[in-house]
N, C-alpha and C positions, 0 to 999 in steps of 0.2 A: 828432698831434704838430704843432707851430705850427714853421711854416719859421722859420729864422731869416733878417734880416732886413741885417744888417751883413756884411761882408766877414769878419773875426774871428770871427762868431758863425759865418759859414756854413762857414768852416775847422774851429775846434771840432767842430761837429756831424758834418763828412765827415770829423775823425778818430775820433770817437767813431762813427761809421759803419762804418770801415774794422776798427778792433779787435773789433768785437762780429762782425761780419760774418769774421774773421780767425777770432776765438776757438769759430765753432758750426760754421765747417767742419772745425777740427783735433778738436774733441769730439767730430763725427759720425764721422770718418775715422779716429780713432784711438780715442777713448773717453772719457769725461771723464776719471777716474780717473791715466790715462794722458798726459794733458797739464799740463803745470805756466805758471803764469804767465809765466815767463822764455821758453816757446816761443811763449807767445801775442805777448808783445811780438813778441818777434824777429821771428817772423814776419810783423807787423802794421808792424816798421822804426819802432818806437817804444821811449821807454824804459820800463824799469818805471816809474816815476814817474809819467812821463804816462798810461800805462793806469792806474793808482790815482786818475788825476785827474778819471779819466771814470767809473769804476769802484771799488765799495770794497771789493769781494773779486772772487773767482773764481765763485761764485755769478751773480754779478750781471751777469757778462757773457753767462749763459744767459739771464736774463729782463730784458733792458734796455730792453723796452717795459713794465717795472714801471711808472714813474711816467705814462706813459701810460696805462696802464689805469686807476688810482687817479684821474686826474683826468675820463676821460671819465664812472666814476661818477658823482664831483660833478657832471657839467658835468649829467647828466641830471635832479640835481637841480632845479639852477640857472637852466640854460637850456630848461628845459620851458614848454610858455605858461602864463598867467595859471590857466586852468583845468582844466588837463592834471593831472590826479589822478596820486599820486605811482607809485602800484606799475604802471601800463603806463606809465609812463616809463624807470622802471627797470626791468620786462620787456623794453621794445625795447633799452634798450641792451646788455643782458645779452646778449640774442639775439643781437647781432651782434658780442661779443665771443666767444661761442661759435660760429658760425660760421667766425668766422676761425680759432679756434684746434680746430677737427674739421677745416679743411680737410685734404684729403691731403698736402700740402707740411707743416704741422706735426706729421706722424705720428711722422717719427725724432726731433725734437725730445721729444715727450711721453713717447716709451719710453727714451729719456734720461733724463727728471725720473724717470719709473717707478725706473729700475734704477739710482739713485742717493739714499743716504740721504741726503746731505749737500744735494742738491738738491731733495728732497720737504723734507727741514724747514726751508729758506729760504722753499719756498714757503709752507708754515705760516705762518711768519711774517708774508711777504706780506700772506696773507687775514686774520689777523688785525690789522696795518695798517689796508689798506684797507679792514674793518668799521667800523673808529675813524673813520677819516678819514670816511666818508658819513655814519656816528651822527652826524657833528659838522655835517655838512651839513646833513642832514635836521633838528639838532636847530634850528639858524639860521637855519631858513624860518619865518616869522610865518603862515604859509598851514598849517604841519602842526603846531597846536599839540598835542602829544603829551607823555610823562613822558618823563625821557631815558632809562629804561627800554627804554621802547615805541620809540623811534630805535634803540638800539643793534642792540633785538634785530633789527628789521628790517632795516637793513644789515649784521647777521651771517646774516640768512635768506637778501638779494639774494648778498651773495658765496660763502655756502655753495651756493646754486641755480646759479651758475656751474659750479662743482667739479664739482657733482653732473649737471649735463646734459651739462657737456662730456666725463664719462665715460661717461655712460651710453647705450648699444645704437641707441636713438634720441632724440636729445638735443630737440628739438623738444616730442617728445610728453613727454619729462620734465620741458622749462620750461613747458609747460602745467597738468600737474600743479601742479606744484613754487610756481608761482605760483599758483596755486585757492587754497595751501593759505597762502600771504604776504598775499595780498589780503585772507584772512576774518581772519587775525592781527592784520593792519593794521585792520581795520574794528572788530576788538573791542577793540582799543586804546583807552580810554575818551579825548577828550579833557579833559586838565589839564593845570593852570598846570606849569609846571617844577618838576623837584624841584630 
């Protein structure tokens, strides 16, 4: 996440700091279900207003390092070198988005999303977001000339391989997998002109 830089901006960001940080200790402590937007302000000594300002639902304040993870995607794209092939760029970053999110410190957080429907189909949404948003990357590289096809699919594989390692028993050995099997998809991806 990019510090901000202005006085204004760094206020914003430490009250948008302070309500998400308000709003995952009353859902751990009470439950999500259990907490309503109106305790989150309060409790956070803001208005509702202002927390919708930071926030566009109640959802959002469980995953508000959403647009952060959406762009360090892209950035893996983007800011890869010159000759950095794309799927172990997007392996390493994947990796270390699932590291952080197996840490033991996001355990209560995950059995949260678990035991919450409302919270499993934002995140739905999420990943299907930021699939679009990397297809759009990936399709924007003159280096990975592919069908927009062969883009989509492959960052619906990168963000599904997320999901999938960061549940799984041992997530490591399932992004090793998981990617064996994005690497040969990507390689059989014929290249062509754009559809």
């Amino acid at each position: 996440m990019t510090v901000p830089t202005g006085r204004r901006e760094r206020k914003k960001a430490a009250t948008r700091r302070k309500i998400a940080d308000t709003a995952l200790r009353l859902f751990l402590e009470r439950g999500y279900d259990a907490v309503g937007i109106r305790d989150v302000a309060a409790e956070a000594d803001v208005a509702v207003t202002t927390l919708f300002s930071h926030f566009a639902s109640k959802e959002a304040l469980v995953f508000e390092q959403d647009e952060d993870f959406e762009h360090r995607l892209a950035r893996a794209v983007t800011d890869r070198a010159p000759d950095e092939p794309l799927i172990p760029a997007l392996r390493r970053e994947v990796a270390a988005l699932v590291r952080h999110c197996t840490a033991d410190s996001a355990a209560p957080v995950r059995r949260m999303v678990h035991g919450s429907a409302a919270l499993r189909e934002h995140e739905e949404s999420m990943r299907l977001r930021h699939a679009e948003s990397l297809a759009s990357v990936i399709a924007a590289d003159p280096r990975l000339a592919r069908s927009t096809t062969a883009c989509r699919t492959i960052a619906r594989f990168t963000v599904d391989a997320y999901s999938l390692a960061r549940d799984a028993a041992d997530p490591e050995a399932a992004l090793e997998e998981i990617f064996r099997m994005v690497e040969a998809a990507w390689a059989g991806a014929d290249p062509a002109p754009r559809e």
